[in-house]
N, C-alpha and C positions, 0 to 999 in steps of 0.2 A: 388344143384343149380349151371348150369354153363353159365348161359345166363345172362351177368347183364350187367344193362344200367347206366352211369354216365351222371348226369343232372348239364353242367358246365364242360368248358375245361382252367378253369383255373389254380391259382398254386395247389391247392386242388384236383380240377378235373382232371386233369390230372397225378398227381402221384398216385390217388385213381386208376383212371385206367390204370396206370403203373401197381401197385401192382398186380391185378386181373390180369391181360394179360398176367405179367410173369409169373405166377401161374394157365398157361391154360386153365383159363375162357375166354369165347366167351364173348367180351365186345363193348357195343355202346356206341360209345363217340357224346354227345347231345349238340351242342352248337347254337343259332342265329346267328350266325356266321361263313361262312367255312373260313375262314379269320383266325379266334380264334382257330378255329380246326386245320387248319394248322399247326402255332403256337402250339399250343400242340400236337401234332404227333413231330415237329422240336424238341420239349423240351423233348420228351419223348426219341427218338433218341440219343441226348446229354447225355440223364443220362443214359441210357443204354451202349453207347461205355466210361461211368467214368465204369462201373459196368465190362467191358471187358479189359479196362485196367490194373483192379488190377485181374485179372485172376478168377472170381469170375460168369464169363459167356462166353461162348463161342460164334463167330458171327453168327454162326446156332440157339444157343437160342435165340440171338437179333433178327435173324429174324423172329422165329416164335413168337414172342410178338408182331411185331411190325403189325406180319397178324392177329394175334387174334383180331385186334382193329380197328373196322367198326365206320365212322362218319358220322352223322345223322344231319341234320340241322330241321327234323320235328320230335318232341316229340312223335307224335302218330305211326309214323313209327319205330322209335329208341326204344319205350321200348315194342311196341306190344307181343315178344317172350322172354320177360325179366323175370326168376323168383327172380331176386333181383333186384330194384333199389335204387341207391345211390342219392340223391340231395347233389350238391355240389355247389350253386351258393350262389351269395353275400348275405351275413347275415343282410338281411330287414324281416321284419318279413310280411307284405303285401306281397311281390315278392315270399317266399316260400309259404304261404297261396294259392297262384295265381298256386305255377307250382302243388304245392298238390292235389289240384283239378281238377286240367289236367291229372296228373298222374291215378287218381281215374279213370276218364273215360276213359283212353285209354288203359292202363293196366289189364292183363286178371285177374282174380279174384282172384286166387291165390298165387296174387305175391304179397313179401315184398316190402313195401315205407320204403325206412329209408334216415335220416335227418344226413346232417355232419356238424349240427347245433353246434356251441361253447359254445350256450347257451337260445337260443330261444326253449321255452314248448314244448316238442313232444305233450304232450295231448293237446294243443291248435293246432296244426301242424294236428292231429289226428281228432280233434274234425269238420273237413272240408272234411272230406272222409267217405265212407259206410265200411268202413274197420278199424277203430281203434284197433281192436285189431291187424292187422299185420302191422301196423305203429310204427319205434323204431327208434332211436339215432343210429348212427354210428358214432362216432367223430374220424377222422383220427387226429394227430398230422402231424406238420409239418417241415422238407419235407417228403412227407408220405413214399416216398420208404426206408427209412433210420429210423426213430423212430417208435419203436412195439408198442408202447400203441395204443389201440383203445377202448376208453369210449363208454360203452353199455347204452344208459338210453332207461331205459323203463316209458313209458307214464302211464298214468293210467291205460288206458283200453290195453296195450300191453300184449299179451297171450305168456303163458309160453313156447308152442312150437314157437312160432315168433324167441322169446331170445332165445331157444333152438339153433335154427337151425344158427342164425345170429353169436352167441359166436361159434360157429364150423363153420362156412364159416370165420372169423377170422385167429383160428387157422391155418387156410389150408391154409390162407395165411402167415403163421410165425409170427403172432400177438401176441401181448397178451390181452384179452378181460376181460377192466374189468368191472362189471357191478354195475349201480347206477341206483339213482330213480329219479323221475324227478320235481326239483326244481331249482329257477333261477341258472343259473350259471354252475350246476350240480356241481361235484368235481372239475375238472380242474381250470377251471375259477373263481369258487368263491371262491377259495387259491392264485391262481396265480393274476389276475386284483387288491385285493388289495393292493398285494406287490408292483405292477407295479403302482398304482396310489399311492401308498407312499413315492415311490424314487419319482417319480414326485412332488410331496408335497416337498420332502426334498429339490430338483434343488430350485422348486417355494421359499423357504422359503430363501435360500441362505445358506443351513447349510452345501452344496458340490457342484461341479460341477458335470457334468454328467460323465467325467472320473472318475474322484475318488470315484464316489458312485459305476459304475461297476467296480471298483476295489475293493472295500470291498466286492461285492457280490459277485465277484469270487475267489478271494485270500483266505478271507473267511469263506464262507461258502459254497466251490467248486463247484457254479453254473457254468456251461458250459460256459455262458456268463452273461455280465450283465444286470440287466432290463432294463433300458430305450435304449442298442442293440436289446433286445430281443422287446421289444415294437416297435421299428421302422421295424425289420422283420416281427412281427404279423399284422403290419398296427397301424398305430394310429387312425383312424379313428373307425377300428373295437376294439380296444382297449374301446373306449367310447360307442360305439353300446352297445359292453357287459358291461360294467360300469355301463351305464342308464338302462339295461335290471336287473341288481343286486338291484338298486340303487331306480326301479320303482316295481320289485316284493317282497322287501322285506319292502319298506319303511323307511330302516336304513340309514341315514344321510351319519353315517362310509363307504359306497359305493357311495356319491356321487364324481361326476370325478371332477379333480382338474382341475381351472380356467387355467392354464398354457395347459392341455392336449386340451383343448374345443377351446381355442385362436388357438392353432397350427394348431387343426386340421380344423377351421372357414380360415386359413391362407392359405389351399390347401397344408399345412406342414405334410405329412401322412408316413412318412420312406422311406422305400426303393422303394416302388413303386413310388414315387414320386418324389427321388432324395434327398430328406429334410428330417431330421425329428431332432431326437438330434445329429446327425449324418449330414455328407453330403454322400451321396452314390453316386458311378461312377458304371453303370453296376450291382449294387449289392453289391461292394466292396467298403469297406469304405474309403473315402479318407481325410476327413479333420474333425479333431473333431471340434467340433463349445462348445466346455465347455465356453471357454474364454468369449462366447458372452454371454452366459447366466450367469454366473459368472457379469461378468460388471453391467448388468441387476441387476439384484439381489441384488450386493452393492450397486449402487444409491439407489435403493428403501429404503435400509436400511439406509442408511445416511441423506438420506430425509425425515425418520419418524421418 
């Protein structure tokens, strides 16, 4: 498979089709917007001359990535010659429902759909196409040119050559592919969301501020960073997407999202994409912990019950 098309030139979609392009797949970058494409070609540029600074690619490799990568503003045109496509856009479960069914008709018959869904059904994603059994989970981590995990889930109806060939189009990327079955959440998400909606329990309850709980979770228990950074980089918005997605397929209480995460994100308060979140971010870069406000918060309430 060396023809694959990425649905979504965002922060997803575009390091997914980083990865592939450096790795000499002929790649269509798909977005409604050449604007957004742009923007992800500029973004993909930037992290290619990080990758040439530390010596790690030569500017002849950069530019053969950066010709591998053809943009497409029409779906039917972008994956027509594709024998893998990726979907990588915003995690609504109507909106992927919508391009899966595009994909179905325009894509030749042969070819993989697979989802870089976080945690929305593949077999419901599947159950929209004449193709279920070549419909499967690719979940890149983020930022995808830099972390190897990529979560395989297979649908119900996902056939064993599908996962066959998908876990070895992985590898060839330097991944590592590991494969689960598909239930809300799948693994990633439904270990990681509740720890992250427990530090937020603990902010909401007043038992830490938001520094000092990512400092016990990195000092620790040597998380790379702490949850409620790592939640304002995931988004907080998509933070509660997957929450109600755990929280409505399993019917367990212990996954409903905490009233402080639902307020922020009702508040246009979403992390880094947005400037806000437990955090203030300048560019990406954090500039001013906001513990204090939420700390103050948090004592009145206690004072006044």
């Amino acid at each position: 498979m060396k023809q694959v098309a990425v649905i979504g030139s965002g922060t997803m979609g575009n390091g997914i089709a980083h990865v592939f392009a450096q790795n000499n797949y002929q790649v269509s970058l798909i977005d409604i917007s050449q604007a957004a494409l742009d923007k992800a070609l500029a973004t993909i540029s930037k992290n290619l001359d990080r990758i040439v600074a530390k010596g790690n690619l030569t500017e002849e490799q950069k530019g053969a990535t950066l010709k591998n990568i053809s943009t497409f503003t029409s779906v039917a045109e972008g994956v027509k010659n594709a024998d893998l496509i990726v979907e990588a856009a915003t995690e609504n479960v109507d909106l992927k429902l919508n391009i899966f069914r595009e994909l179905d008709l325009h894509a030749k018959p042969e070819a993989i759909l697979a989802s870089n869904t976080s945690s929305i059904s593949i077999t419901k994603i599947a159950s929209v196409t004449n193709r279920p059994e070549k419909v499967i989970g690719m979940h890149f981590m983020n930022p995808v040119p830099v972390m190897k995990l990529v979560e395989i889930i297979r649908g119900y109806s996902t056939s064993d050559e599908t996962t066959r060939l998908v876990m070895e189009t992985s590898l060839a990327l330097g991944k590592t592919p590991t494969e689960v079955n598909d239930y809300p959440g799948f693994i990633a998400n439904r270990i990681l969301m509740p720890m992250i909606n427990e530090a937020i329990y603990s902010l909401y309850e007043g038992v830490a501020g938001v520094e000092e709980i990512d400092t016990v979770m990195k000092l620790g228990m040597a998380h790379p960073m702490g949850p409620l950074q790592l939640a304002d980089f995931i988004g907080l918005d998509v933070c509660l997407s997957i929450l109600n997605v755990l929280h409505d397929g399993f019917g367990n209480p212990k996954y409903a999202p905490c009233p402080l995460l639902v307020n922020m994100v009702q508040a246009g308060h979403k992390g880094v994409k947005s400037g806000q979140g437990f955090y203030s971010w300048n560019h990406g870069t954090k500039d001013l912990i906001v513990a204090d406000r939420f700390k103050k918060r948090n004592n009145e309430a206690a004072i006044a019950s």
